[in-house]
C-alpha positions as CSV (number, residue, x, y, z in Angstrom):
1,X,82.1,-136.9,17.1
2,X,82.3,-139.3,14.4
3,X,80.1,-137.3,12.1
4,X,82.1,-134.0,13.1
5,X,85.1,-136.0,12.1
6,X,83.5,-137.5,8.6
7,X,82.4,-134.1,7.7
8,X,85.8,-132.5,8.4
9,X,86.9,-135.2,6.1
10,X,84.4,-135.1,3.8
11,X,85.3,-131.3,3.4
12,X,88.9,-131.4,3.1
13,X,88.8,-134.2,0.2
14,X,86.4,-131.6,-1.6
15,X,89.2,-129.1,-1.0
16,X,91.4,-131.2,-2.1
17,X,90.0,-132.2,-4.9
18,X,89.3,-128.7,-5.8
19,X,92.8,-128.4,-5.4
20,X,93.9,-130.7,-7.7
21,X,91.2,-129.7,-10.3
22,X,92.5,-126.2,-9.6
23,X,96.0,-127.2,-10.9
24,X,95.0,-128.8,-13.6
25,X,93.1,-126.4,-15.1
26,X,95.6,-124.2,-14.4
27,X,98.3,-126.7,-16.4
28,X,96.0,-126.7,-18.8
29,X,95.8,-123.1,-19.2
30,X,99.7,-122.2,-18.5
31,X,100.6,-122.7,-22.0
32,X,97.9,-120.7,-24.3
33,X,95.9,-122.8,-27.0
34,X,96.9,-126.5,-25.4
35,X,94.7,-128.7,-23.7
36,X,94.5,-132.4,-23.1
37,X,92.8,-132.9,-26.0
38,X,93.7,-129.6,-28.6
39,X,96.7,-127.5,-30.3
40,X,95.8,-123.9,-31.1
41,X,97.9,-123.7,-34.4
42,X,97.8,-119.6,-35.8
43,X,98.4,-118.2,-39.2
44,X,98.0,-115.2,-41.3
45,X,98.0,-114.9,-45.0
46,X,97.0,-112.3,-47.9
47,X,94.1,-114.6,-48.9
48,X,93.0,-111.4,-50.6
49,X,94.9,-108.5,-51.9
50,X,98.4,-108.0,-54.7
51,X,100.4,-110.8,-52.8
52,X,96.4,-113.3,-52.5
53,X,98.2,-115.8,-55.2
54,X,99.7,-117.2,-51.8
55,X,97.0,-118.1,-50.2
56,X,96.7,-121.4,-51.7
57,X,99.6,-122.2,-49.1
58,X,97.4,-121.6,-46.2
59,X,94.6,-123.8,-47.8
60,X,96.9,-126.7,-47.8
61,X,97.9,-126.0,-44.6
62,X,94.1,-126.2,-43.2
63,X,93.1,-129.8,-44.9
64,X,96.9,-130.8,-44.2
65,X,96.5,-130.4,-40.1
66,X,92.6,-129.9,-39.9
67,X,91.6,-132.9,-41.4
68,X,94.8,-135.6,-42.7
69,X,96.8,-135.0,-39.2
70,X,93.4,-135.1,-37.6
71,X,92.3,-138.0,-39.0
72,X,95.6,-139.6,-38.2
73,X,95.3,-139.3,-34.4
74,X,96.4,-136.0,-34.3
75,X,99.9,-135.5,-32.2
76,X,101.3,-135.9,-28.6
77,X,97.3,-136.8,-28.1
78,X,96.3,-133.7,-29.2
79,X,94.5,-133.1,-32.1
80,X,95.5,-129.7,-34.4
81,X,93.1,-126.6,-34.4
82,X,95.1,-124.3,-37.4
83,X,93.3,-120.8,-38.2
84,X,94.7,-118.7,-40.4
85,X,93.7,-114.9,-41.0
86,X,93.6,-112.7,-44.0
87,X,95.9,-110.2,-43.3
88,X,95.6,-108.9,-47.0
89,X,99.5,-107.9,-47.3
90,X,99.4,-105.2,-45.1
91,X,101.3,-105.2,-42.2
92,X,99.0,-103.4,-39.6
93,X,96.4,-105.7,-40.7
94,X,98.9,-108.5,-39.7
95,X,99.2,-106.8,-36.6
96,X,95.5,-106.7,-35.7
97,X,95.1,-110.5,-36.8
98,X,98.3,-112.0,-34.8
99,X,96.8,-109.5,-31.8
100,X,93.5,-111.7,-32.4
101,X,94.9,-115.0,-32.5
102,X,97.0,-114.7,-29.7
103,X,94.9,-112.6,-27.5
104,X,91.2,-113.8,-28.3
105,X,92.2,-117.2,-30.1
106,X,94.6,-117.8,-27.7
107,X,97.0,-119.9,-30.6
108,X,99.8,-122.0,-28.7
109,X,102.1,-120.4,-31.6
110,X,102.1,-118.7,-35.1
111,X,103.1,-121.2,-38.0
112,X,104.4,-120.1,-41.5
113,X,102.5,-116.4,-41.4
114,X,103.6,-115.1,-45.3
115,X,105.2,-111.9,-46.5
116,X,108.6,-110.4,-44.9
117,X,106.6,-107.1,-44.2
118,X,103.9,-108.4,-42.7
119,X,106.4,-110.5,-40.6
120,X,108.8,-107.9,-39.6
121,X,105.3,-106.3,-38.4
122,X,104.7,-108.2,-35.7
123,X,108.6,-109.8,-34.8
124,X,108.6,-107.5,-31.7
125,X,105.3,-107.9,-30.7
126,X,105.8,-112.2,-31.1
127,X,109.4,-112.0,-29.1
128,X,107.6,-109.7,-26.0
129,X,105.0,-112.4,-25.5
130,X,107.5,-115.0,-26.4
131,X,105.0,-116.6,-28.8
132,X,107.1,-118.6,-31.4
133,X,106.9,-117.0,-34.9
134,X,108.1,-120.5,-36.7
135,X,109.0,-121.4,-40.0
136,X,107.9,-118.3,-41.5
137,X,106.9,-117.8,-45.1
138,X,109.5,-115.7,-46.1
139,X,113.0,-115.5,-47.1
140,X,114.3,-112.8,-45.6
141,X,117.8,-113.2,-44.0
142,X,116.9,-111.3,-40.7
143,X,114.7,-114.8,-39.6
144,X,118.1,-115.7,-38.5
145,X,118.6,-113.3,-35.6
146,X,118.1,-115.3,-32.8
147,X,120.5,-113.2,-30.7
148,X,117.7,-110.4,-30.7
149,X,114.9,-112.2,-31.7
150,X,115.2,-116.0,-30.4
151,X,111.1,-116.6,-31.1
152,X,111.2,-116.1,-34.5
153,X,112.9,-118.8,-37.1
154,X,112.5,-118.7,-40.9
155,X,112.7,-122.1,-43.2
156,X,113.1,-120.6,-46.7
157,X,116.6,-120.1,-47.7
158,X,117.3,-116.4,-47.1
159,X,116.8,-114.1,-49.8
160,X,120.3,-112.9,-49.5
161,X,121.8,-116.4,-50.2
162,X,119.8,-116.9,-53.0
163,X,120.9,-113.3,-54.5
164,X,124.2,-114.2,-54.1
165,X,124.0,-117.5,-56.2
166,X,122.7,-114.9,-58.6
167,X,125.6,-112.9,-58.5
168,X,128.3,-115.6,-58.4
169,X,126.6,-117.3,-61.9
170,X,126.7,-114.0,-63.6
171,X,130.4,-112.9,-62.8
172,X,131.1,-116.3,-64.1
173,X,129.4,-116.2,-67.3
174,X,129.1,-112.7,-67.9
175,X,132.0,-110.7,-66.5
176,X,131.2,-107.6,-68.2
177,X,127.7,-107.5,-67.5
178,X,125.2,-104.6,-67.3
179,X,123.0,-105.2,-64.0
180,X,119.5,-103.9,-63.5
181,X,117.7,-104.7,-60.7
182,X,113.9,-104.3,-60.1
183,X,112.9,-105.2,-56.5
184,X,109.9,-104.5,-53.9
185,X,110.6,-101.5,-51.7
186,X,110.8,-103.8,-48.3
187,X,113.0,-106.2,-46.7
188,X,112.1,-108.8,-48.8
189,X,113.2,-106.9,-52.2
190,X,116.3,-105.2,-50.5
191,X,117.9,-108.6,-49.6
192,X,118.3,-109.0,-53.0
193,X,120.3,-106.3,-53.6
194,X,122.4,-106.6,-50.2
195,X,123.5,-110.3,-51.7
196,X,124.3,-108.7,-55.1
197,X,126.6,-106.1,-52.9
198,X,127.9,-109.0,-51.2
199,X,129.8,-110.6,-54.1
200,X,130.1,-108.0,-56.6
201,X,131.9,-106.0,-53.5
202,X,133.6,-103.2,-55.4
203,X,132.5,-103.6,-58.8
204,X,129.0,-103.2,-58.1
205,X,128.5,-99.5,-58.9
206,X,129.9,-100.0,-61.9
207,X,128.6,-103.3,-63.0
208,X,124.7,-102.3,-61.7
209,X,123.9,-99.6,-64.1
210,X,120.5,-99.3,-62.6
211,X,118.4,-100.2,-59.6
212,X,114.5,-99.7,-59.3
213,X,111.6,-100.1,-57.0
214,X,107.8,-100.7,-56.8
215,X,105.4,-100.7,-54.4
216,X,102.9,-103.3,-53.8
217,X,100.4,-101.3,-54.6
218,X,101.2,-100.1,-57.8
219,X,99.2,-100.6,-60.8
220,X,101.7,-101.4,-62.9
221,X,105.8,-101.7,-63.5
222,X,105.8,-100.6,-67.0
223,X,107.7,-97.5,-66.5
224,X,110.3,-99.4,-64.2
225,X,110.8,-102.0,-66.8
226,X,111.1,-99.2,-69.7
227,X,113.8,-97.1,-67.6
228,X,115.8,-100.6,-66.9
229,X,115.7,-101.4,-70.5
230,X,116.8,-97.7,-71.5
231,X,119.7,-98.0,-69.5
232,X,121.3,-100.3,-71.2
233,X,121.2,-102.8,-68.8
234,X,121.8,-106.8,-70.0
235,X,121.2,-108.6,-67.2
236,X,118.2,-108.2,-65.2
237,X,117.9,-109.3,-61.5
238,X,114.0,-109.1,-60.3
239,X,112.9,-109.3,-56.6
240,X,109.3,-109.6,-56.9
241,X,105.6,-111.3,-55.4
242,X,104.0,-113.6,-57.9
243,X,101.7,-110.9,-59.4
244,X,104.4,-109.1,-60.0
245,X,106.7,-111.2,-61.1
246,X,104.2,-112.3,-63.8
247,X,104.0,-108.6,-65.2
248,X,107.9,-108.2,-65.4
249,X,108.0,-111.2,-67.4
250,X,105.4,-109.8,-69.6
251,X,106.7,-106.6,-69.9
252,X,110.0,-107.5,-70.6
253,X,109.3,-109.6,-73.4
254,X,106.5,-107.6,-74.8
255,X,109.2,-104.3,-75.1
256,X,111.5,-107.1,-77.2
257,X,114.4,-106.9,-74.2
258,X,116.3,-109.9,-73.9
259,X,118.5,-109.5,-70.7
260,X,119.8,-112.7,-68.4
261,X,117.4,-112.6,-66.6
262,X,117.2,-114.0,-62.9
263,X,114.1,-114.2,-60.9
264,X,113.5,-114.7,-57.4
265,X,112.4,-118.5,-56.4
266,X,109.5,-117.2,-54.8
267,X,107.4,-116.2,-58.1
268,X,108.4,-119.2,-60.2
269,X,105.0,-121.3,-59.3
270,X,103.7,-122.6,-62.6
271,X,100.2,-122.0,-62.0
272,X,100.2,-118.5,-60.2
273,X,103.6,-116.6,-62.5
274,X,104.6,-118.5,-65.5
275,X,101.2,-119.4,-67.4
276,X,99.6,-116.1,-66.1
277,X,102.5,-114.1,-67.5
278,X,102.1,-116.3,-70.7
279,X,105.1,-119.5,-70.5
280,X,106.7,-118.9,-73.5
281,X,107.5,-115.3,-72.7
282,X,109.8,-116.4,-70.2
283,X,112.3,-118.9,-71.7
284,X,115.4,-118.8,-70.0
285,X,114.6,-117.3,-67.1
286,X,117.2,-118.7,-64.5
287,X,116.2,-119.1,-60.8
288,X,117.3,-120.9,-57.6
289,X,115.1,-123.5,-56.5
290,X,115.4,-126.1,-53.3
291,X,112.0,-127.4,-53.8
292,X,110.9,-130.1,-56.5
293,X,109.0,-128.3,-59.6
294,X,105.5,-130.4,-59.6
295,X,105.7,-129.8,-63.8
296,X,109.2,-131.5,-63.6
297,X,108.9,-134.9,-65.5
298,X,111.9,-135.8,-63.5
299,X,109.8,-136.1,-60.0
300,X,107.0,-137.9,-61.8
301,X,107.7,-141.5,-60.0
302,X,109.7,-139.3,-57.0
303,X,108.3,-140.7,-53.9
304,X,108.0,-137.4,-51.9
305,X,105.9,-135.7,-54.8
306,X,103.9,-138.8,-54.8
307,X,103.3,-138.4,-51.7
308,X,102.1,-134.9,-52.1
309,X,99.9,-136.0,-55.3
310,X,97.7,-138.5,-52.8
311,X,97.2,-136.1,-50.5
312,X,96.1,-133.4,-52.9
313,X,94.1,-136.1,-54.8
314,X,92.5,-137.4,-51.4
315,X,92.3,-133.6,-50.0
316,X,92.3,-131.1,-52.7
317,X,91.3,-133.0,-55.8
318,X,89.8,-129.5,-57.5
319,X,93.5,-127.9,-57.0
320,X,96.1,-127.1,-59.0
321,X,98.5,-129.8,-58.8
322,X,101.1,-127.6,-60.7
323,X,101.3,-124.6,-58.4
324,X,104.6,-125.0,-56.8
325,X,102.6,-122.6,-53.4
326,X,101.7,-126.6,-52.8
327,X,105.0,-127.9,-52.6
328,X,106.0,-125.2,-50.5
329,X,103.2,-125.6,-48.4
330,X,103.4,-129.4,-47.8
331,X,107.0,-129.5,-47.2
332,X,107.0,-126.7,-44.2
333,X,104.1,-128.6,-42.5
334,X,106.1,-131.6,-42.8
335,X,108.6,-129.7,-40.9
336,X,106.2,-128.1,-38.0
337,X,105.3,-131.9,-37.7
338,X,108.5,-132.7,-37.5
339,X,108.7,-130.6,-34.5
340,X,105.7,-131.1,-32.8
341,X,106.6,-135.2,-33.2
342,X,109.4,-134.1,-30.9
343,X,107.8,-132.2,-29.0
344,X,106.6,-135.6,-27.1
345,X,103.3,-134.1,-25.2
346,X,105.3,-131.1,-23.3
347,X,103.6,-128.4,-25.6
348,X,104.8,-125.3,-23.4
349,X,106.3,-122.4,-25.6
350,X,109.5,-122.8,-24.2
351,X,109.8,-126.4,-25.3
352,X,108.2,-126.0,-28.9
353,X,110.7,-123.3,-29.7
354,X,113.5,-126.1,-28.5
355,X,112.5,-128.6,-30.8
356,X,112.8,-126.2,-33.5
357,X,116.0,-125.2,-33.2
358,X,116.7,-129.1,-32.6
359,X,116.1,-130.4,-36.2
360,X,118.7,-132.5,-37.7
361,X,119.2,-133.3,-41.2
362,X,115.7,-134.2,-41.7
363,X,114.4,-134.6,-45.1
364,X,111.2,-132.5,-45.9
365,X,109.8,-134.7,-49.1
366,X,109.4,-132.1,-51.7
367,X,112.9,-130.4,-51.0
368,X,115.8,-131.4,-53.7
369,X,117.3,-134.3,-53.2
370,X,120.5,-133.4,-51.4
371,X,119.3,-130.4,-49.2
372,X,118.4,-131.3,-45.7
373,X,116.8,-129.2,-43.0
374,X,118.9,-128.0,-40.2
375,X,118.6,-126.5,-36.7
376,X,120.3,-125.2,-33.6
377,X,120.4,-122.6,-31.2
378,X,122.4,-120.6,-33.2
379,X,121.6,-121.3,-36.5
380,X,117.8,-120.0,-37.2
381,X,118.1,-120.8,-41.0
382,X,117.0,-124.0,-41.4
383,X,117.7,-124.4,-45.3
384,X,120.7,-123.0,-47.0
385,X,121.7,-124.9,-49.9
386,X,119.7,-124.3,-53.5
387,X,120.0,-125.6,-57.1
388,X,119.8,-123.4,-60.0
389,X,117.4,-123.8,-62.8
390,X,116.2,-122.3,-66.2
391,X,112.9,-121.9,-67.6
392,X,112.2,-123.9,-70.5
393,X,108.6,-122.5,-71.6
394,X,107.3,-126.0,-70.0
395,X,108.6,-126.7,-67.2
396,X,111.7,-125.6,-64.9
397,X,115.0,-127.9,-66.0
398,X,117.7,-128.0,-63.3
399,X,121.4,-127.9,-63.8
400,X,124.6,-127.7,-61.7
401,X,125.2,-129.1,-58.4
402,X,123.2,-128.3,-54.7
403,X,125.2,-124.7,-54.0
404,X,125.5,-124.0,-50.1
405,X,124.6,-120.7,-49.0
406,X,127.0,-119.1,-46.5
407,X,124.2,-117.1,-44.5
């Protein structure tokens, strides 16, 4: 009997415990990509390809969470496994890579994967598995749709804001300007000329004498750039990638045209666009920056940008210390730690998406002094405010006040 009895309770404490490891493992696996002991980080990047100059971004990103946060105890317990992807800038490659990492990688969420095209690529696909698409690398202003696509969130200012600024600084010092606009045939390049529309309102069939395109896979933009020039144009508004960027700039000075010219913030780096496309072509170049240029003698004793000098010198002491793809790089993964820090250990979807859109004036350390990065609910763009600045054939000299985007 007592046998009989210490077997039936021998055998319902191994059911039991088979129970409990039952629900544990099944804790474990109800949010993909987090265990006790790991965080499945995803990303995708054109570390080859026209738009590859960015993927120095995602080879900060590795050493910043494979190795410093790592080192550093990792977070919530947890220590960070990041993989990022070459998607090559081509949106259905994006789509087979974020299919990988969430489907065979099983990635707890997708961190800062580059290029508004590749993005918009795989939005709908991200929101149906309501996987969080956060802080992506990209200005576009649809990242801010949380109404029909709550998983996704930008960090960038949006494109359209930045055009704006563009637009409000030529009215006011050349009323009577002569716009031409050369942008990339996606989102990313029409933003540019929706924020141009947005001020210019009325005027702007008159006052934008000419609008042109490229494709990212074009050779070349010589014949854009000849047909801007030849239409009389004086002020010359360019929404381009870095490799492109660099052969406006070269193209426009070596046809002797000497518009105002603005250029979007995202092909301003240093290293990958200005000495490329040869720095004393493009003096005077105006642009709207809300990060710290690393050439900037101003931020030479700044203690965010020293802070991103000892980690490079500690992690990446071979790299470019001037490519401003770095400063991007290290002050978004200051914001997904930001995030994951308060994120305590619940690591489900649901929560890391809450934190996100929970951020409150916090202070990435390469932003501009006076820009903070904001979150809620209902507002998916997490910095609006910029600085303008002007190209001096050294280095990137700021002037006027923070300007708060309205978007």
């Amino acid at each position: 009997m007592r046998q009989t009895v210490s077997r039936r309770t021998l055998m319902l404490g191994t059911a039991g415990m088979a129970v409990a490891g039952a629900s544990t493992a099944w804790a474990q696996k109800a949010t993909p990509g987090v265990t006790a002991t790991e965080i499945k980080i995803g990303n995708t990047n054109p570390h080859s390809g026209p738009a590859s100059a960015y993927g120095t971004i995602a080879e900060l990103e590795d050493v910043f969470f494979n190795k410093m946060v790592n080192e550093q105890g990792g977070v919530g317990g947890r220590k960070i496994n990041y993989i990022s992807l070459d998607d090559g800038y081509s949106p259905p490659k994006a789509v087979e890579q974020v299919r990988r990492l969430v489907e065979q990688d099983e990635v707890a969420f997708l961190f800062n994967p580059l290029g508004t095209p590749s993005n918009s690529a795989i939005q709908k696909y991200c929101n149906q598995k309501k996987v969080p698409q956060l802080l992506v690398a990209t200005g576009a202003d649809k990242w801010g749709d949380y109404q029909h696509f709550p998983w996704t969130m930008g960090w960038a200012p949006s494109y359209r804001t930045e055009a704006q600024i563009y637009a409000k600084y030529i009215l006011a010092n050349k009323p009577n300007a002569k716009i031409g606009i050369i942008y990339q045939n996606d989102d990313f390049g029409k933003d540019y000329v929706a924020g141009v529309k947005d001020v210019l309102g009325d005027k702007y069939d008159s006052m934008v004498v000419k609008a042109v395109t490229y494709e990212v896979t074009d050779a070349t933009i010589d014949s854009q750039i000849n047909t801007l020039q030849a239409s009389g144009a004086d002020v010359l508004v360019t929404g381009a990638t870095p490799k492109f960027g660099a052969m406006v700039i070269r193209k426009v000075f070596d046809v002797n045209w000497k518009p105002l010219h603005c250029m979007t913030n995202v092909s301003i780096s240093v290293a990958s666009v200005m000495q490329p496309a040869g720095p004393e072509k493009g003096v005077g170049i105006i642009t709207a920056a809300y990060l710290k240029d690393p050439t900037d003698p101003t931020w030479n004793d700044d203690p965010g940008m020293n802070e991103l000098r000892a980690f490079m010198a500690k992690y990446m002491p071979k790299a470019d210390v001037t490519d401003g793809n770095y400063t991007y790089a290290y002050g978004v993964s200051m914001t997904m730690m930001q995030i994951l820090k308060q994120c305590g250990t619940d690591f489900s979807r649901e929560n890391i998406m809450k934190q996100a859109t929970n951020l409150h004036d916090f202070v990435a350390p390469t932003v501009l002094p006076g820009i903070k990065v904001n979150t809620s609910p209902t507002n998916y763009h997490p910095i609006r405010a910029m600085q303008l600045q002007k190209w001096t054939g050294k280095t990137w000299a700021l002037f006027g006040s923070v300007i708060q985007g309205a978007s």
